[in-house]
C-alpha positions as CSV (number, residue, x, y, z in Angstrom):
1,X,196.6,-98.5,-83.9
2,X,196.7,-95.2,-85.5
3,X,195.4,-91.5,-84.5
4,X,195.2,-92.0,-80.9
5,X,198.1,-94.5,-80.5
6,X,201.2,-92.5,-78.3
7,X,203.8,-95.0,-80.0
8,X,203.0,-94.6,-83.8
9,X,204.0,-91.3,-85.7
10,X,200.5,-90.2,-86.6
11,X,199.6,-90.9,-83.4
12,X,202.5,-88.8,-81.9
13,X,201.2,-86.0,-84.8
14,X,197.4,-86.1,-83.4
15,X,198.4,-85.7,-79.9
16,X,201.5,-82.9,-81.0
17,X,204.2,-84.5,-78.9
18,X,207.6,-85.7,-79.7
19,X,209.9,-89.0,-79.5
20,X,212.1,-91.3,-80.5
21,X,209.4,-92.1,-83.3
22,X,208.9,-88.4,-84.2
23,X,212.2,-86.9,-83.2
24,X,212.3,-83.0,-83.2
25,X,215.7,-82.4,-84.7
26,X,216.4,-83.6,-88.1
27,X,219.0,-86.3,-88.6
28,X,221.6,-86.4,-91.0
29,X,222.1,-89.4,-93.0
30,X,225.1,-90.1,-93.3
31,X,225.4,-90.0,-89.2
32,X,222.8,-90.8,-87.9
33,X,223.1,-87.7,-85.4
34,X,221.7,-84.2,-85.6
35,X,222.7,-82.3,-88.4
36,X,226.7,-80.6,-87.4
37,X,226.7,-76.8,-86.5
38,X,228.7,-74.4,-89.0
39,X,232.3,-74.2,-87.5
40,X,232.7,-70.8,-85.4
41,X,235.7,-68.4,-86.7
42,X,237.9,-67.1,-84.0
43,X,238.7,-63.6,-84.3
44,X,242.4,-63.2,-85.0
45,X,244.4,-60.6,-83.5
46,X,247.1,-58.4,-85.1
47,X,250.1,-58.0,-84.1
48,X,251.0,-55.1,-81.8
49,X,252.3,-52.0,-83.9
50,X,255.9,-51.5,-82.8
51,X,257.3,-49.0,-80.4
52,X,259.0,-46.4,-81.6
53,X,261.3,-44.9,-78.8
54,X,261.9,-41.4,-79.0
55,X,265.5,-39.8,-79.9
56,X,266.7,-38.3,-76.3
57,X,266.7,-34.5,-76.1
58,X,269.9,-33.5,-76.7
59,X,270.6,-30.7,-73.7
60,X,272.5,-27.2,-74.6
């Protein structure tokens, strides 16, 4: 039961595979679950300049 064992960690090490005994994403403690992604800003959008409307041309 060691290096060449596919259920023990050093055995999972010596043959360079992964599982529920050498998991490949670090766990969090606190959940249990991998570690949570950085929240993702939305872009905002400004408001739309206002329309100016043009003065009629005044006719002669």
């Amino acid at each position: 039961m060691g290096r060449g064992d596919r259920k023990t960690r050093k055995g999972k090490i010596a043959i360079r595979s992964y599982g529920n005994v050498r998991p490949h994403a670090a766990k969090s403690a606190a959940t249990g679950t991998a570690a949570p992604k950085p929240a993702v800003k939305t872009a905002v959008k400004k408001a739309a300049a206002p329309v100016r409307k043009t003065a009629a041309k005044k006719s002669a």
